[in-house]
C-alpha positions as CSV (number, residue, x, y, z in Angstrom):
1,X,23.0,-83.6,38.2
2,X,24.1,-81.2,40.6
3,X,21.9,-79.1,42.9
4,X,23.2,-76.0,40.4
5,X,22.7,-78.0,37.2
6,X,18.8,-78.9,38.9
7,X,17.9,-75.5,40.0
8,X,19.0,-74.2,37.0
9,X,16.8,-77.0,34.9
10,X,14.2,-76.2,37.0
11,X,13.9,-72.1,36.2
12,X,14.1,-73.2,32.3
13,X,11.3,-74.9,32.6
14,X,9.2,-72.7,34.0
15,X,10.3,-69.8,32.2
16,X,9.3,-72.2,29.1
17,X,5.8,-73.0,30.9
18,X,5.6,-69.5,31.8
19,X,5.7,-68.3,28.2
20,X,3.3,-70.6,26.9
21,X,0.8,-69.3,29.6
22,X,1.5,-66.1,28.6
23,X,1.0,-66.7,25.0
24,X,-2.1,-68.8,25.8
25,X,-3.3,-65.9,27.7
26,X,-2.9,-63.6,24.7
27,X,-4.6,-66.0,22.5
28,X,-7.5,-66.1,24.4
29,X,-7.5,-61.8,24.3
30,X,-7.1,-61.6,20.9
31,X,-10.2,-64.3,20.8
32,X,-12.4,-61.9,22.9
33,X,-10.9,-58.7,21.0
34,X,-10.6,-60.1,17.5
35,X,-7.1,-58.8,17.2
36,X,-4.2,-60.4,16.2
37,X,-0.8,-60.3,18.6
38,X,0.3,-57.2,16.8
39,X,-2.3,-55.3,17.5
40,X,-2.7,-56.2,21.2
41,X,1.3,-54.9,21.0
42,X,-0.2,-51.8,19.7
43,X,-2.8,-51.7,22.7
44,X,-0.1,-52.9,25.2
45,X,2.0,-50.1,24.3
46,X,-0.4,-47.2,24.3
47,X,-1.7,-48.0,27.4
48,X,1.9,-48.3,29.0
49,X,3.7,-45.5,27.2
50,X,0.6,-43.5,26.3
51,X,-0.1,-41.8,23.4
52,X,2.2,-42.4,20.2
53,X,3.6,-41.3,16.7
54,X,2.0,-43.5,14.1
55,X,5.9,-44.4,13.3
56,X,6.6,-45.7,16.9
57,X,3.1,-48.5,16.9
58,X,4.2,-52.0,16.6
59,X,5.5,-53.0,14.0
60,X,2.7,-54.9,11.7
61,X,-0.4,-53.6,13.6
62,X,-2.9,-52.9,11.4
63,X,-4.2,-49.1,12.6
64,X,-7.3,-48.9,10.6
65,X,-8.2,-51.9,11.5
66,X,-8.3,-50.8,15.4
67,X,-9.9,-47.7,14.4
68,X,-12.6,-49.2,13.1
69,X,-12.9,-51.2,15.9
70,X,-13.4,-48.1,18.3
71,X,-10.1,-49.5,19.7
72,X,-7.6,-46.7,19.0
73,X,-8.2,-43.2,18.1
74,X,-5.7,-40.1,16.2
75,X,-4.8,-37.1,17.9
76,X,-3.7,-33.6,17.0
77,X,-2.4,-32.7,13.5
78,X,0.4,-32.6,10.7
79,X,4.0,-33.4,12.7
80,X,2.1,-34.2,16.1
81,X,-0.2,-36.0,15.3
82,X,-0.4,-39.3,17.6
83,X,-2.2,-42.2,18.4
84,X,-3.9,-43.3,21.5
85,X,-6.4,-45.1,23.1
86,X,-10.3,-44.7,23.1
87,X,-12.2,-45.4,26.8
88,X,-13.6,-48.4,24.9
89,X,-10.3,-49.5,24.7
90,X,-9.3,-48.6,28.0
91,X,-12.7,-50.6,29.5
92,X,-11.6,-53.8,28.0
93,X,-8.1,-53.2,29.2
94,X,-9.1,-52.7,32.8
95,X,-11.8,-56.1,32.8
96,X,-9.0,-58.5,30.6
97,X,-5.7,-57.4,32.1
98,X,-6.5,-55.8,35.4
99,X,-7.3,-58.6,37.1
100,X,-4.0,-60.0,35.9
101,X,-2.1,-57.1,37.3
102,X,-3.4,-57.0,40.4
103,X,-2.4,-60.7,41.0
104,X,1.4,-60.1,40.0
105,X,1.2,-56.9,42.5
106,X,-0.2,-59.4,45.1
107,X,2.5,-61.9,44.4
108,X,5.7,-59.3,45.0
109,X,3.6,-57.1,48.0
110,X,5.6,-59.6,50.5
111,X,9.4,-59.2,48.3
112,X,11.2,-57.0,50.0
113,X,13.2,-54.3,48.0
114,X,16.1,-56.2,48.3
115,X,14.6,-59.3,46.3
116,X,12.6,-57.1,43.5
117,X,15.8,-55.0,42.7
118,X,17.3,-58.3,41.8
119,X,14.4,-59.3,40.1
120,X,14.3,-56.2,38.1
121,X,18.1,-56.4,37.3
122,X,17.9,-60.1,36.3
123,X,14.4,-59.3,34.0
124,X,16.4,-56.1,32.2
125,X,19.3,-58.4,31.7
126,X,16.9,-61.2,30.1
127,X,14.9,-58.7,28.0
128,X,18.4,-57.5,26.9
129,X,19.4,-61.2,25.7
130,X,16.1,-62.0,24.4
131,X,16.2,-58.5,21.5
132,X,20.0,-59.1,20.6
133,X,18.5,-63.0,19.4
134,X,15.6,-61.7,18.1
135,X,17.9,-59.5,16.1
136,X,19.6,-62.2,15.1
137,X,16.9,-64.3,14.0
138,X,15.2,-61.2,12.2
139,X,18.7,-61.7,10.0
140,X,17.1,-64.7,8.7
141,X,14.6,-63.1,7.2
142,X,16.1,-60.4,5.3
143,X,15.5,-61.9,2.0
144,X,17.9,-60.9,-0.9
145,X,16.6,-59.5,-4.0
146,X,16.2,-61.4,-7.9
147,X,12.8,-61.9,-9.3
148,X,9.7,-63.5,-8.6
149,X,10.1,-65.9,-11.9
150,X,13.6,-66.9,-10.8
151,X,12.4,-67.7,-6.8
152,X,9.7,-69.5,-8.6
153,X,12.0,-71.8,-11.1
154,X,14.1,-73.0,-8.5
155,X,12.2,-73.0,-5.3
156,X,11.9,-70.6,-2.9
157,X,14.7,-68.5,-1.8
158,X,16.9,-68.8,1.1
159,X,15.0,-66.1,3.2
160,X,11.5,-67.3,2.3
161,X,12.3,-70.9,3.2
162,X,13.6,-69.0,6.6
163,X,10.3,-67.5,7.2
164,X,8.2,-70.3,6.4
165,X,10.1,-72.8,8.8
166,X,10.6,-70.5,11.4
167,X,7.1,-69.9,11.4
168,X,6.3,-73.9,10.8
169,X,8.4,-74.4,14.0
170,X,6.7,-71.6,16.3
171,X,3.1,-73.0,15.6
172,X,3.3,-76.5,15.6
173,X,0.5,-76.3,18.1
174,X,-1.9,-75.5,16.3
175,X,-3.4,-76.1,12.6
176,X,-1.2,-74.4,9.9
177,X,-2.6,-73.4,6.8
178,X,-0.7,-73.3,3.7
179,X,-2.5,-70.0,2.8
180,X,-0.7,-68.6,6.2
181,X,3.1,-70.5,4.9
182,X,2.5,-69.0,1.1
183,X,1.8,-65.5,2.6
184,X,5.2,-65.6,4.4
185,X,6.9,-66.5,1.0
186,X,5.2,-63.7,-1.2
187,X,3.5,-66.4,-3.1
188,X,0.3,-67.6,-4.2
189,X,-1.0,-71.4,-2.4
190,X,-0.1,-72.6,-5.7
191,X,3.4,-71.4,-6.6
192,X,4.3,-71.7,-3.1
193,X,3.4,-75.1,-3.0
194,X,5.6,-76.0,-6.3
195,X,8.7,-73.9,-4.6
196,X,8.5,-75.8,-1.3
197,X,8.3,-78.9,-3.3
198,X,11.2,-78.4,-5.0
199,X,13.1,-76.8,-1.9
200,X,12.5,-79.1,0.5
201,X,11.6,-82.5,-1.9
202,X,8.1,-82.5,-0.2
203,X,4.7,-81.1,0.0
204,X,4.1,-78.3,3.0
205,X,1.9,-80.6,4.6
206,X,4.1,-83.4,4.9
207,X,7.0,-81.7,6.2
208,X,4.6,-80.3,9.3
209,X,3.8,-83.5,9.6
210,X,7.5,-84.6,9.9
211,X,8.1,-81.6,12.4
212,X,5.6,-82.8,14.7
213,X,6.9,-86.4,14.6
214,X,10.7,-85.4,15.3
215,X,9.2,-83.0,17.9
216,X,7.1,-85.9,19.3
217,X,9.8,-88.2,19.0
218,X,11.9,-85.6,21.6
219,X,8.9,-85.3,23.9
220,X,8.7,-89.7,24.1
221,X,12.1,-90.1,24.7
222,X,12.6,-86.9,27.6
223,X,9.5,-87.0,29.3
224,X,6.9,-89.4,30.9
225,X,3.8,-87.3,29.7
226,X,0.9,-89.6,28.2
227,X,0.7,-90.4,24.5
228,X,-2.8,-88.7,24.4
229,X,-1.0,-85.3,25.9
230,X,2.1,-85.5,23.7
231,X,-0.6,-86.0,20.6
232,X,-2.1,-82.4,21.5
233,X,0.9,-81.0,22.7
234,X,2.8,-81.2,18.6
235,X,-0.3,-80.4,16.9
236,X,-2.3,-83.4,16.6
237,X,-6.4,-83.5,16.5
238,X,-6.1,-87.3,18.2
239,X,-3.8,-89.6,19.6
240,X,-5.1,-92.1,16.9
241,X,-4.5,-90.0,13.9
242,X,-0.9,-89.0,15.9
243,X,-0.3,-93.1,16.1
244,X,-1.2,-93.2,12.3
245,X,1.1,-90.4,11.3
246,X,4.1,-91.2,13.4
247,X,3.9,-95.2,11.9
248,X,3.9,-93.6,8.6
249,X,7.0,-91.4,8.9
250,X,8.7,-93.9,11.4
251,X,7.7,-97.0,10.6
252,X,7.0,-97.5,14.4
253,X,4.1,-96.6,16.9
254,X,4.8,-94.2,19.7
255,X,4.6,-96.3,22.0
256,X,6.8,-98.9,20.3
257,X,9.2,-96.5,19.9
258,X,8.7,-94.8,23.7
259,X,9.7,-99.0,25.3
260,X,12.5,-98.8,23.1
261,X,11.9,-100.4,19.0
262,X,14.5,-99.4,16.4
């Protein structure tokens, strides 16, 4: 590999390691905050962009929920009426992400202008690729219309299935529900479980637990991280019940299959 082709390699994975910190980060807000990532969106926004049009929130966030929650408040009436934050809000802001801030000031004070111009040029470019895939993606999930009886006869639809394995894919991580999978389908448990079965020829549960293999199976073969780390890093409790899983659907161990079994 070239010194390019390793510098290169190198950024990838941070920008990957960066975005799981970030996400961890959020996770551990919306923990403290009892809010969900749309409404900390919501928050975000406010408090960046100031007050808002109810029709220019994220997309998702649930408004009365944040009102009830002293988080948000509505201001001014009929066509400008707006939404913005409450000094409860504002408090929390300041004590969760404030310290945050003023560590990412600390960490450019020494750039000269030079070096942040190009970093600001290079993030407006990224942010620019990252909403044309997004768009993309969103594609996927623009499911066509027919009826719930006919979705339910012969599986779930094209777009559903979308959803419900995108969403399968982004939280491996982390125990899925099939409450969480059927609400992405329209569904109840029950009929979503009959449509997956006939979609995908196996229950919801087994095909995360096939996901986590094949993405376990990437992680043994590309990286020297332990078996215990790889375990908790697709979504596994333990690296025993991992070990049990992965024989199942493999018919090897992991770390058969890591010294190099067929």
């Amino acid at each position: 590999m070239s010194p390019r082709h390793a510098l290169l390699a190198q950024i990838g994975a941070d920008v990957v390691r960066f975005q799981e910190a970030s996400a961890e980060f959020d996770s551990a807000v919306g923990a403290v905050l009892a809010l969900g990532r749309e409404e900390l969106t919501c928050l975000a926004q406010l408090h960046f962009g100031g007050p808002a049009p109810l029709s220019a929130v994220a997309r998702g966030a649930d408004v009365e929920r944040l009102e009830l929650a002293g988080y948000v408040q509505r201001e001014g009436s009929g066509s400008t009426r707006r939404l913005a934050l409450t000094g409860h809000a504002r408090e929390w802001i300041e004590t969760l992400w404030g310290p945050l801030q003023a560590d990412g000031l600390q960490l450019m004070a020494p750039l000269p202008d030079a070096e942040l111009k190009v970093i600001a040029r290079f993030l407006g470019e990224a942010r620019k690729v990252q909403d044309r895939h997004s768009a993309r993606v969103a594609k996927l999930l623009q499911e066509p219309g027919g009826t719930r009886a006919a979705r339910r006869r012969g599986g779930l639809s094209a777009a559903a299935l979308h959803r419900v394995r995108l969403f399968i894919e982004a939280h491996l991580t982390r125990k899925i529900r099939v409450g969480e999978l059927a609400r992405r389908s329209g569904l109840s448990v029950f009929y979503f479980t009959r449509a997956f079965r006939q979609s995908m020829g196996m229950t919801p549960h087994a095909y995360v637990q096939q996901r986590r293999v094949e993405r376990a199976r990437g992680l043994l073969s590309h990286t020297t991280r332990s078996l215990g780390d790889i375990a908790l890093a697709v979504g596994f409790s333990s690296q025993s019940h991992f070990t049990t899983v992965f024989r199942r659907v493999t018919g090897l161990t992991p770390a058969v299959l890591r010294r190099g079994g067929r």
